[in-house]
N, C-alpha and C positions, 0 to 999 in steps of 0.2 A: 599667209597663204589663203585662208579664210575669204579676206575680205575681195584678195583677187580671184579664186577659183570657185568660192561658195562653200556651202557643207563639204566637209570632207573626213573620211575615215579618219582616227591618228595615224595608222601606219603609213598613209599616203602623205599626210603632211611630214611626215619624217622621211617618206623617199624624195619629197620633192625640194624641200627644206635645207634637206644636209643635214640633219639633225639624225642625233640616236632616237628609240623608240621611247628610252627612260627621258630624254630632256624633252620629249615632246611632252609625256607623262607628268612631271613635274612642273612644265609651264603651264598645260593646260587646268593643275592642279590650283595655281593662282590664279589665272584669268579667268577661273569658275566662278573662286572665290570672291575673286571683286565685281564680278554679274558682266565679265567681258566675252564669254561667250558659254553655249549652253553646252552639254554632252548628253547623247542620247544612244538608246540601242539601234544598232540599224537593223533594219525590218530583214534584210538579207541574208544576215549572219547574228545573229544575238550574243555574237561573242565578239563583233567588232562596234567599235563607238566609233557616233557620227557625231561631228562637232560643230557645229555654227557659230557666227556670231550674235550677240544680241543687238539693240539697238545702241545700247550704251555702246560696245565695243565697235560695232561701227562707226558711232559718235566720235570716237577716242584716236581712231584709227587715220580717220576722215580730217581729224585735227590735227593731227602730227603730221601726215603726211602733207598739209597746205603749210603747214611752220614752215618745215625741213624742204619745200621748194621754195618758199621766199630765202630761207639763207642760201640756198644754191643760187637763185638767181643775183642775189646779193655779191656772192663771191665770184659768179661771173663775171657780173657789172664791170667788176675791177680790171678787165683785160681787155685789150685793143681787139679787133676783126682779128688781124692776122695772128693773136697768141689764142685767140679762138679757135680758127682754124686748125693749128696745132695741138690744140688741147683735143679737140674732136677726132682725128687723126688719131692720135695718141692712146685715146680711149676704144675705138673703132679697132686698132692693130690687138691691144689687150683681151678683146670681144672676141675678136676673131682668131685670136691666136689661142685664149684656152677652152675654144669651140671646136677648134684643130684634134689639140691635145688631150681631148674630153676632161678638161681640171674643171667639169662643172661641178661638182660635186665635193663638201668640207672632204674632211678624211680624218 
């Protein structure tokens, strides 16, 4: 969430997330620890923490996320046009369908 919406409160990364407020608490507790990103007071509420990433966590972020589309494109590769198109389809009806039913959100 971070690395696509910027600083943000924890309780917002947990509405936005799907996530509880504790698993947000808990992750952020690690990704402190390993210098992935920072926690501060927000200037607005002193009782709410604004989170960032660092440069590391950026760094980290930025490289998983170029892995995990070479294996996507990899496991594309394997399909013709036409199971392409079906796959697209397929994907687009799932989008769409629990955008219908608001299942955006874990539970």
């Amino acid at each position: 969430m971070l690395w696509l919406a910027g600083p943000l409160e924890a309780k917002r990364i947990a509405e936005l997330s799907g996530m509880s407020r504790a698993a947000v608490s808990a992750l952020v507790k690690t990704l402190e620890r390993d210098g992935m990103v920072t926690r501060e007071r927000a200037t607005h509420d002193r009782r709410a923490l604004q989170l960032a990433l660092t440069d590391k966590g950026h760094d980290a972020i930025t490289g998983a996320f170029e892995e995990h589309n070479k294996r996507e494109q990899a496991w594309a590769g394997t399909l013709t046009r036409p199971e392409l198109t079906v796959l697209i389809g397929l994907l687009e009806k799932l989008m769409h369908g629990a955008q219908a039913t608001e299942i955006k959100r874990r539970s």
